[in-house]
N, CA, C and O atoms as a GROMACS GRO file, in nm:
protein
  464
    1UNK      N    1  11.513  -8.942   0.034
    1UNK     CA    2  11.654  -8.944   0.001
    1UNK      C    3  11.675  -9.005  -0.137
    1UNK      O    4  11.614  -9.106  -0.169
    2UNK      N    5  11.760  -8.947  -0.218
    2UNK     CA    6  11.797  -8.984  -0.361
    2UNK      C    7  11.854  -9.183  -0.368
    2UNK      O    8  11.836  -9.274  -0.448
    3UNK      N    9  11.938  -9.167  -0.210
    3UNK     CA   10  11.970  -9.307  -0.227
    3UNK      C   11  11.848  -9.422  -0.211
    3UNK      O   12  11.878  -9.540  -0.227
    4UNK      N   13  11.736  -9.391  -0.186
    4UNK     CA   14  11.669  -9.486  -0.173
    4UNK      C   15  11.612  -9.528  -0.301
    4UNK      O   16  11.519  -9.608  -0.297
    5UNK      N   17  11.665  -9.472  -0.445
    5UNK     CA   18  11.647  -9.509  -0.563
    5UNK      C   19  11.768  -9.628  -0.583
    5UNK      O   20  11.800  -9.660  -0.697
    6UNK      N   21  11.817  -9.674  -0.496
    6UNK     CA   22  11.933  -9.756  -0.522
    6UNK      C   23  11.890  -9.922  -0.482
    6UNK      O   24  11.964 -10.012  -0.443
    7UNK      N   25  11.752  -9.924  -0.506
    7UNK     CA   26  11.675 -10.064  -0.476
    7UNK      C   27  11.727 -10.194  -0.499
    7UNK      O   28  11.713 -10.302  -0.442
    8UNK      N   29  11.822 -10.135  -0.646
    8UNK     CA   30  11.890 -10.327  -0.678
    8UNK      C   31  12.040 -10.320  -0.573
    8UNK      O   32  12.102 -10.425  -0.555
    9UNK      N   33  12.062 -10.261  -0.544
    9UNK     CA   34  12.214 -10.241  -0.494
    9UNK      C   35  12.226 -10.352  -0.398
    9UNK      O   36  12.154 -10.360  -0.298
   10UNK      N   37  12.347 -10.464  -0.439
   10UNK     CA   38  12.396 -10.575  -0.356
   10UNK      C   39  12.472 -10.547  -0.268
   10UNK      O   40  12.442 -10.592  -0.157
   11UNK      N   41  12.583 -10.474  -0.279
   11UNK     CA   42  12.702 -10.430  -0.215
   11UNK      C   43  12.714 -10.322  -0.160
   11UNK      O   44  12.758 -10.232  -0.232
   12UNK      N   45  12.678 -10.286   0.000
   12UNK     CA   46  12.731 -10.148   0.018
   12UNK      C   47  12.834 -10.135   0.127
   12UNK      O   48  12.834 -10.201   0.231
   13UNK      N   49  12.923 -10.040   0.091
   13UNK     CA   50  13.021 -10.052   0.190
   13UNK      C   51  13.028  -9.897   0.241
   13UNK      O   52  12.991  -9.834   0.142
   14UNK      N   53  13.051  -9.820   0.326
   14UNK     CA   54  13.051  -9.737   0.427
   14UNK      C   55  13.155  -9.697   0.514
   14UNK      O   56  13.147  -9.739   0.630
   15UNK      N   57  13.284  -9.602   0.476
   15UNK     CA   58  13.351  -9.631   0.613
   15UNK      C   59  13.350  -9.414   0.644
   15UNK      O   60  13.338  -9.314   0.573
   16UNK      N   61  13.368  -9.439   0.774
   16UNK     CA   62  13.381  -9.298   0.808
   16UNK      C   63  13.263  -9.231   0.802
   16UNK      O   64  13.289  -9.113   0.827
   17UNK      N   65  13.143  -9.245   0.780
   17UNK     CA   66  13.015  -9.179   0.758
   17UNK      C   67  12.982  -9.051   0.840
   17UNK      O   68  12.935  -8.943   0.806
   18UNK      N   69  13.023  -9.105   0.972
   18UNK     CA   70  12.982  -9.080   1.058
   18UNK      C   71  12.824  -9.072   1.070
   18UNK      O   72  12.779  -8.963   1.105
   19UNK      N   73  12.694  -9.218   1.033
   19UNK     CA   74  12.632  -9.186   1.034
   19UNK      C   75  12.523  -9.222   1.172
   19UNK      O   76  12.513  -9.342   1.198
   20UNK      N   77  12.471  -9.159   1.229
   20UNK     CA   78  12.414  -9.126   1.288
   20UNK      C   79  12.326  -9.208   1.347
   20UNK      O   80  12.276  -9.282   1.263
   21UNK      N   81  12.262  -9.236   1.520
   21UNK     CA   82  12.149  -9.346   1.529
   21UNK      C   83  12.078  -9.293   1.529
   21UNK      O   84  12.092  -9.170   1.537
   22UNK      N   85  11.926  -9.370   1.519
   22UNK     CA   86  11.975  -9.487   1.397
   22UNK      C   87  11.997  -9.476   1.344
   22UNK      O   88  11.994  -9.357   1.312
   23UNK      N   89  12.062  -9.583   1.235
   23UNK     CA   90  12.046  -9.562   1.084
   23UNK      C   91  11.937  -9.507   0.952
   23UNK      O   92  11.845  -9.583   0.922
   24UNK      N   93  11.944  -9.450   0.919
   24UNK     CA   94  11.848  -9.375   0.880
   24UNK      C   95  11.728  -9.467   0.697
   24UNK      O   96  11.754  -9.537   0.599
   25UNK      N   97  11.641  -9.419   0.740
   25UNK     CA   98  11.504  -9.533   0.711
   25UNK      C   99  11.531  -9.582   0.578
   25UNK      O  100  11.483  -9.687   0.535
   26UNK      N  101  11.647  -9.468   0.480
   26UNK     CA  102  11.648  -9.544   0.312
   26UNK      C  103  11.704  -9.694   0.336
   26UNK      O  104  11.659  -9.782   0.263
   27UNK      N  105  11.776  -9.720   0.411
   27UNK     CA  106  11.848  -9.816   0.436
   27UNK      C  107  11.773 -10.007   0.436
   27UNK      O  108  11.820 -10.119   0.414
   28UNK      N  109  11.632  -9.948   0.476
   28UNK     CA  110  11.488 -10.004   0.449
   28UNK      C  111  11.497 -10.090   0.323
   28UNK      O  112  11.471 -10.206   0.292
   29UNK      N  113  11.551  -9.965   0.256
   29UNK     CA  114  11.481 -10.000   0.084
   29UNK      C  115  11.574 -10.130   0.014
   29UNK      O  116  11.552 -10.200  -0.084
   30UNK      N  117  11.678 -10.128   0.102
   30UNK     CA  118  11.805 -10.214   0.011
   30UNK      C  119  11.790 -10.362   0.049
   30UNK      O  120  11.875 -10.447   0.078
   31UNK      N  121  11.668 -10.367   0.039
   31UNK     CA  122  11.651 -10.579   0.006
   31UNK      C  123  11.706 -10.643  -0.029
   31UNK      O  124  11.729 -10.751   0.025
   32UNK      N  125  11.752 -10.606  -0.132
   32UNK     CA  126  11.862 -10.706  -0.206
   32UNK      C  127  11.997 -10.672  -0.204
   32UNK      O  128  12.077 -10.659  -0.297
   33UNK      N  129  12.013 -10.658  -0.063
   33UNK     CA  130  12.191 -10.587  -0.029
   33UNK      C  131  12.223 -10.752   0.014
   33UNK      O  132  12.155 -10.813   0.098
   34UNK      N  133  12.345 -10.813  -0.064
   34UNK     CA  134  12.416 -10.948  -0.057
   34UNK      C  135  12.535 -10.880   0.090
   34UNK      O  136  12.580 -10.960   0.172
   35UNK      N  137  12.558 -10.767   0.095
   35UNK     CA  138  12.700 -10.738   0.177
   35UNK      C  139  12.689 -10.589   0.210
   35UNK      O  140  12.686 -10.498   0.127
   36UNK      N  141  12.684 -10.572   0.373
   36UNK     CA  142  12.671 -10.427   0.414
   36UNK      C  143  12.812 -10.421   0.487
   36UNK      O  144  12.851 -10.525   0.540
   37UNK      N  145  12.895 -10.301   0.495
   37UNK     CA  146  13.034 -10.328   0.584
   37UNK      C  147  13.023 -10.167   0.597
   37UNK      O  148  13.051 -10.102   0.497
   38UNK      N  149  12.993 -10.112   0.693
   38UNK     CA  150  12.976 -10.032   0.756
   38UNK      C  151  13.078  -9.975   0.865
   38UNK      O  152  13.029 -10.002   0.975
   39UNK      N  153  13.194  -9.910   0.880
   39UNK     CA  154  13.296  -9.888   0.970
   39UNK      C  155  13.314  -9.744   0.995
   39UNK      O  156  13.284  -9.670   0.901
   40UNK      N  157  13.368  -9.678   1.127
   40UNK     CA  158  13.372  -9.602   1.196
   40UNK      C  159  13.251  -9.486   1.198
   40UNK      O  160  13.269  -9.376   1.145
   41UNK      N  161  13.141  -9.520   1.256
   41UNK     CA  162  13.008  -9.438   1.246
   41UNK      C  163  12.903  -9.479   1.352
   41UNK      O  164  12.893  -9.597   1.386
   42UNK      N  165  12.834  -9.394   1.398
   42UNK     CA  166  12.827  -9.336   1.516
   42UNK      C  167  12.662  -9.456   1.568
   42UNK      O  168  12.642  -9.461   1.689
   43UNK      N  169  12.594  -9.510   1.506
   43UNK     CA  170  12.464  -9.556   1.563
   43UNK      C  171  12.573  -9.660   1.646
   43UNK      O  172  12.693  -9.675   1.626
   44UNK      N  173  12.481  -9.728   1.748
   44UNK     CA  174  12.425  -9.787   1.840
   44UNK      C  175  12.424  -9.920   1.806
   44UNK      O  176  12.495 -10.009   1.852
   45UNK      N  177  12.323  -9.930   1.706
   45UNK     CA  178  12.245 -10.044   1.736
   45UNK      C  179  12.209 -10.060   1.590
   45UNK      O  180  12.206  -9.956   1.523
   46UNK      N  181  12.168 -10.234   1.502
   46UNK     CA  182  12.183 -10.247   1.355
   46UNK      C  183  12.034 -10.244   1.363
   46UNK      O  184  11.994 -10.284   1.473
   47UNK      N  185  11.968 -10.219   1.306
   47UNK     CA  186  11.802 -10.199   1.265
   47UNK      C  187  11.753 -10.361   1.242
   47UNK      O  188  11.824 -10.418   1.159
   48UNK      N  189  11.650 -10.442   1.298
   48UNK     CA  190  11.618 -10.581   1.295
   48UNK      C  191  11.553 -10.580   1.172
   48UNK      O  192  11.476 -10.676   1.167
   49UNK      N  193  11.550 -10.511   1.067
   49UNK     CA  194  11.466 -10.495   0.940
   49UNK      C  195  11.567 -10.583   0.867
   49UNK      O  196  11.521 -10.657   0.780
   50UNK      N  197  11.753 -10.588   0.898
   50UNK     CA  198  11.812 -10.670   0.843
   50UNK      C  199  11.769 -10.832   0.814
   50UNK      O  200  11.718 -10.872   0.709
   51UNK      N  201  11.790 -10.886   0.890
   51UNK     CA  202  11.695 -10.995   0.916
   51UNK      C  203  11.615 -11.026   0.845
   51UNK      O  204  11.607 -11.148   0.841
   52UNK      N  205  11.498 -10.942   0.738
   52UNK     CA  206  11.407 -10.982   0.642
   52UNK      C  207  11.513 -10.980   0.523
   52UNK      O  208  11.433 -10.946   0.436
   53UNK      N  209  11.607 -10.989   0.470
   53UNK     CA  210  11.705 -10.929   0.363
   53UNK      C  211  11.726 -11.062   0.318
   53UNK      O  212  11.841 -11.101   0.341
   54UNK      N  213  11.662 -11.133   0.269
   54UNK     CA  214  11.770 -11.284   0.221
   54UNK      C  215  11.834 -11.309   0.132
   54UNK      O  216  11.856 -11.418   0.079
   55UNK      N  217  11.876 -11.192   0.106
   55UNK     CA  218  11.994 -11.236   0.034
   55UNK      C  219  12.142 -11.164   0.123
   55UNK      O  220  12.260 -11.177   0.092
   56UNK      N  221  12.086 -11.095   0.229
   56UNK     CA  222  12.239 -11.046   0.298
   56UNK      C  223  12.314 -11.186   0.352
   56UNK      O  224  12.259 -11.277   0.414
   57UNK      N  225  12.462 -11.179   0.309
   57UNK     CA  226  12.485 -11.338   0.375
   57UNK      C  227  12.631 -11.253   0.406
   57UNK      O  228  12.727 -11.326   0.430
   58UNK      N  229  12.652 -11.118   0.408
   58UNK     CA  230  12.776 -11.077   0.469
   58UNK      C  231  12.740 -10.978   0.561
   58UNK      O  232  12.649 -10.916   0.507
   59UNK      N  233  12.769 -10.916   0.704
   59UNK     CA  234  12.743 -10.819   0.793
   59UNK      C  235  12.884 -10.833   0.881
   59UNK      O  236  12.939 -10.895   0.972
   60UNK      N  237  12.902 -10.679   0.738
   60UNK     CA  238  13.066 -10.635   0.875
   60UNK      C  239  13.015 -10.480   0.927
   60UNK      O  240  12.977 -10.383   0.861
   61UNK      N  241  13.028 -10.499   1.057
   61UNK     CA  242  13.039 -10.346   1.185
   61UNK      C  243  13.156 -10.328   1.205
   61UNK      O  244  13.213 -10.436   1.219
   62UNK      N  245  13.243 -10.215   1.217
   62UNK     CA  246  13.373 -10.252   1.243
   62UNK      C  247  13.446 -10.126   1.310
   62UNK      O  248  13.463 -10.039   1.225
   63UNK      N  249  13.486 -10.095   1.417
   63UNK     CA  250  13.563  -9.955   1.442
   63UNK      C  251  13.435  -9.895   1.486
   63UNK      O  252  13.407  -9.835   1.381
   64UNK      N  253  13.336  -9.868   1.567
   64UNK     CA  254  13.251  -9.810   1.585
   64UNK      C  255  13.178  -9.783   1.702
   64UNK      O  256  13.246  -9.806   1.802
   65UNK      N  257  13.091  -9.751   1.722
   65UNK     CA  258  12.952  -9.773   1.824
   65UNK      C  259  12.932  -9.852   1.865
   65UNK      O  260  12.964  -9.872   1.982
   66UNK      N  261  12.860  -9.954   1.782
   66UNK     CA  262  12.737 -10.045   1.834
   66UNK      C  263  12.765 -10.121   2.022
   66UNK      O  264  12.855 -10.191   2.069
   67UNK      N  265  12.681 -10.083   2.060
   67UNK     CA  266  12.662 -10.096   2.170
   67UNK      C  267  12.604 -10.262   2.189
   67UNK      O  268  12.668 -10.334   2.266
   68UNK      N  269  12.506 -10.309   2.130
   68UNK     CA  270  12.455 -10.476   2.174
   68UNK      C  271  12.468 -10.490   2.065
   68UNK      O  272  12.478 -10.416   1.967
   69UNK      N  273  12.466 -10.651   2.096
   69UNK     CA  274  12.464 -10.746   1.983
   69UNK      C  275  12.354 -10.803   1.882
   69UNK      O  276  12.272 -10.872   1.942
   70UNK      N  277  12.334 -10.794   1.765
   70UNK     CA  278  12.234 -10.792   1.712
   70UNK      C  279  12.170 -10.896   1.673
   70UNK      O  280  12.178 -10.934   1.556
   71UNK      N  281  12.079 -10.972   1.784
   71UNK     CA  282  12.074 -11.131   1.804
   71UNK      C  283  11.968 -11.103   1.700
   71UNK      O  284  11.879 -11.184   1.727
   72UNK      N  285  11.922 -11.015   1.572
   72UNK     CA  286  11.823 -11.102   1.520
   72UNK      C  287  11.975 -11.220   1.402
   72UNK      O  288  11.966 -11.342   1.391
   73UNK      N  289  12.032 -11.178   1.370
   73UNK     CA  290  12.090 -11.254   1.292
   73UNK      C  291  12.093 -11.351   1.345
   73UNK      O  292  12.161 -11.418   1.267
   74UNK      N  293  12.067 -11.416   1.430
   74UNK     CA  294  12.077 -11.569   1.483
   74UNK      C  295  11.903 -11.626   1.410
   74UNK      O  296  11.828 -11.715   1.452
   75UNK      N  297  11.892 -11.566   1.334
   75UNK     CA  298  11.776 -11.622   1.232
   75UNK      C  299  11.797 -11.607   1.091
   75UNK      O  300  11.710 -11.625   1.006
   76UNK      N  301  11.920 -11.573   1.067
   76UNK     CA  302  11.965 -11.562   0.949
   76UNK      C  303  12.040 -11.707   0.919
   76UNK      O  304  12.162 -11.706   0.940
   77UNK      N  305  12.004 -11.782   0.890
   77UNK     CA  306  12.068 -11.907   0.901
   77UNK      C  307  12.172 -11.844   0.755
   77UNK      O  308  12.285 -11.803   0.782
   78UNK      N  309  12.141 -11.843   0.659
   78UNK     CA  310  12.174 -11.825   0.568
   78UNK      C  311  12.308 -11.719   0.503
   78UNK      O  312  12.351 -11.702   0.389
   79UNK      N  313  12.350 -11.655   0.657
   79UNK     CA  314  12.449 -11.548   0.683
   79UNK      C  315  12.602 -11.652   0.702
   79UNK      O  316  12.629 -11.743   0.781
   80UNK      N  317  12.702 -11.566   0.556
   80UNK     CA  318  12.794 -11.655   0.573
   80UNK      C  319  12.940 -11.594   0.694
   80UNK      O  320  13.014 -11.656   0.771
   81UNK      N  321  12.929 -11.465   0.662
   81UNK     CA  322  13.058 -11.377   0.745
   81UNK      C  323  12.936 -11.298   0.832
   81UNK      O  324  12.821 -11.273   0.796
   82UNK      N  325  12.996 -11.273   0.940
   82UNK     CA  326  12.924 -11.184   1.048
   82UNK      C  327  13.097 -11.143   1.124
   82UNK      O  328  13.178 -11.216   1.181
   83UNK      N  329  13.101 -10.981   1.089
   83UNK     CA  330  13.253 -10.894   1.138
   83UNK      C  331  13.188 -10.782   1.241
   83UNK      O  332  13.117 -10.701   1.181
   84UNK      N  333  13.197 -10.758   1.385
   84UNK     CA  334  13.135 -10.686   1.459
   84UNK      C  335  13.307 -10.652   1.519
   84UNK      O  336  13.306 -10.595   1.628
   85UNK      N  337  13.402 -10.670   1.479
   85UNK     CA  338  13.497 -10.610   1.567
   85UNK      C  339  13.546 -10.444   1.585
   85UNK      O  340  13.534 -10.349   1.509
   86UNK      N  341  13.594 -10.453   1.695
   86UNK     CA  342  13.594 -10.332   1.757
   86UNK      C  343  13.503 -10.189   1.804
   86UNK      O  344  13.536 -10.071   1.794
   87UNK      N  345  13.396 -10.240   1.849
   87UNK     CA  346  13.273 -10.160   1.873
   87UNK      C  347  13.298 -10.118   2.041
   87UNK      O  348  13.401 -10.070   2.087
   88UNK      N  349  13.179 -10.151   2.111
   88UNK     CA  350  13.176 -10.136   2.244
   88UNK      C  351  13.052 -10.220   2.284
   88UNK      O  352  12.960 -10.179   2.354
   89UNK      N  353  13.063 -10.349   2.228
   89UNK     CA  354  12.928 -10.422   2.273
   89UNK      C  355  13.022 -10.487   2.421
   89UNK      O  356  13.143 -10.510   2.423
   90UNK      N  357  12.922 -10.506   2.539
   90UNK     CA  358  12.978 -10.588   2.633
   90UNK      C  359  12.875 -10.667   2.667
   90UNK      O  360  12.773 -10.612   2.707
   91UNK      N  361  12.881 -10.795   2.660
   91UNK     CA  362  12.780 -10.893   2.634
   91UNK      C  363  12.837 -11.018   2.637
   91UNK      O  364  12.953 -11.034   2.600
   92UNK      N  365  12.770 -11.107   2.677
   92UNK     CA  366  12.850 -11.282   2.642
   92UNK      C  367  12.821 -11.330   2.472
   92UNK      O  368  12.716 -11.298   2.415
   93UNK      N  369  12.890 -11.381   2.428
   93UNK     CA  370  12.869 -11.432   2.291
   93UNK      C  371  12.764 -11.518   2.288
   93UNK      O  372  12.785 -11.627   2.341
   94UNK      N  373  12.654 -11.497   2.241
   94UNK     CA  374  12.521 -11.589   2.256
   94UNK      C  375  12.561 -11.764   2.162
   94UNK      O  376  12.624 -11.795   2.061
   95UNK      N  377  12.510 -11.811   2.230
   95UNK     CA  378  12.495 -11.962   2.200
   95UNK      C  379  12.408 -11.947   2.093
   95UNK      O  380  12.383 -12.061   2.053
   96UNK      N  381  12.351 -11.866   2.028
   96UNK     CA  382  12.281 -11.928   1.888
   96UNK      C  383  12.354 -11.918   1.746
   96UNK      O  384  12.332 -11.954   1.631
   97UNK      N  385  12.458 -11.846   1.820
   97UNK     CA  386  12.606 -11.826   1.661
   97UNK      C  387  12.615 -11.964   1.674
   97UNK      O  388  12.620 -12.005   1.558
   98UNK      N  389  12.619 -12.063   1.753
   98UNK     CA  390  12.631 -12.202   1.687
   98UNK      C  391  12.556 -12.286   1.582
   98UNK      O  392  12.584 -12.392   1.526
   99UNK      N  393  12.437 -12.191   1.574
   99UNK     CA  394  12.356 -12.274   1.529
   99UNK      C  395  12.317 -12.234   1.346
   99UNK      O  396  12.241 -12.301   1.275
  100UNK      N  397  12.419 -12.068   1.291
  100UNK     CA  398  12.451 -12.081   1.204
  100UNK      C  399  12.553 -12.162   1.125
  100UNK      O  400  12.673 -12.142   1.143
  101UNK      N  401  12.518 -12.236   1.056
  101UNK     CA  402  12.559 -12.340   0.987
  101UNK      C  403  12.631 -12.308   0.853
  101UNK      O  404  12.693 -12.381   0.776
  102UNK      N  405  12.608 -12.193   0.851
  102UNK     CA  406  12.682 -12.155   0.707
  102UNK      C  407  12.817 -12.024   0.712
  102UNK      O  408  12.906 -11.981   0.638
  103UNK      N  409  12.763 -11.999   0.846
  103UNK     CA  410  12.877 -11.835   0.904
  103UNK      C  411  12.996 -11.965   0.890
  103UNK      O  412  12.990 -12.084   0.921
  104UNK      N  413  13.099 -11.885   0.830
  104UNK     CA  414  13.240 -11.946   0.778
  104UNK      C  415  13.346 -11.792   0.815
  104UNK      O  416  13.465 -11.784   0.784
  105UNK      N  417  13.299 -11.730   0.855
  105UNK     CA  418  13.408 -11.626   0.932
  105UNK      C  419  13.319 -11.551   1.051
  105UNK      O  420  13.209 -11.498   1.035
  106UNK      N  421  13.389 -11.558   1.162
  106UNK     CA  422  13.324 -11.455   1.248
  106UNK      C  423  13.392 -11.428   1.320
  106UNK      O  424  13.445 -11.505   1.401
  107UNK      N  425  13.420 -11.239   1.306
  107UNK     CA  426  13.532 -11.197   1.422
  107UNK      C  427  13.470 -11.057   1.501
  107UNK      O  428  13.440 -10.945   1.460
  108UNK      N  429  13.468 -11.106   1.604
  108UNK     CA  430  13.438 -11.038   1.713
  108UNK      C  431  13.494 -10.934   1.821
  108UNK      O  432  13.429 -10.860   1.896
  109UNK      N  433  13.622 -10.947   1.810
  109UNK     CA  434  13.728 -10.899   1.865
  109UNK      C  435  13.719 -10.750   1.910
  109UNK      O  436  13.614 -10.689   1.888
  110UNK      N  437  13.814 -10.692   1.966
  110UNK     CA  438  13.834 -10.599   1.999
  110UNK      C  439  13.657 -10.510   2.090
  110UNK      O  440  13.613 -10.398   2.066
  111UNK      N  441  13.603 -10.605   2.178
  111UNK     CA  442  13.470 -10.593   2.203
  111UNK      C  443  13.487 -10.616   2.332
  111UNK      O  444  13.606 -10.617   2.363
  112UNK      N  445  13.379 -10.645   2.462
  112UNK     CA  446  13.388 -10.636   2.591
  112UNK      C  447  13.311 -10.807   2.584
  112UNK      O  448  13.235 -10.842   2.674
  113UNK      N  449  13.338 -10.885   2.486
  113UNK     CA  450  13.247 -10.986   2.500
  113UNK      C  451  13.348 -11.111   2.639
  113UNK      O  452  13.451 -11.103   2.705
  114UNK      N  453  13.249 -11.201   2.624
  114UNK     CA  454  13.284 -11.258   2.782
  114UNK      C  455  13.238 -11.383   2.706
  114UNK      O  456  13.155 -11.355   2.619
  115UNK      N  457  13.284 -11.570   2.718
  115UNK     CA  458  13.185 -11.664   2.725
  115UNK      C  459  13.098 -11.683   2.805
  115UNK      O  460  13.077 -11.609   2.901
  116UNK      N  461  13.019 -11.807   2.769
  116UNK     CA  462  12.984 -11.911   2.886
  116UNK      C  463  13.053 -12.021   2.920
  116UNK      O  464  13.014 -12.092   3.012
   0.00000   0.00000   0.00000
């Protein structure tokens, strides 16, 4: 794919794609993505390859799919916004979002989530 020449790219934003699960493998290439916001499009589920990205410190899902919650970010210490609202995850909100220390927005909403 032509976009996977887009190696320095910090910022990508996405709405309406309709793209497809998974997400498809260029998506790999964007290491140095600071902010992915991805809305109304059709995968499932966020690829755990995010997670190696250190410099992503923004992850908005929004209007969509995603079905579970994508507990690798609970190793992203370093993640400041995490936006998953309005998907179809139904799940309890995991106890390790506490233990990011730097997430300064997180909205969840419009989801099947439940506490403990």
């Amino acid at each position: 794919s032509s976009l996977s020449a887009l190696s320095e790219l910090r910022s990508l934003k996405l709405k309406g794609f309709e793209i497809e699960n998974p997400l498809p493998d260029f998506f790999s290439d964007f290491t140095k993505l600071e902010e992915i916001s991805l809305s109304g499009d059709s995968f499932e589920v966020l690829p755990t390859y995010f997670s190696s990205f250190a410099s992503l410190q923004k992850i908005s899902v929004s209007n969509g799919n995603l079905r579970s919650f994508p507990f690798f970010v609970c190793e992203m210490s370093w993640l400041t916004s995490l936006v998953l609202s309005n998907n179809k995850i139904n799940s309890t909100i995991p106890s390790c979002i506490g233990d990011l220390s730097q997430l300064g927005k997180l909205k969840l909403n419009g989801n099947g989530f439940s506490g403990e």
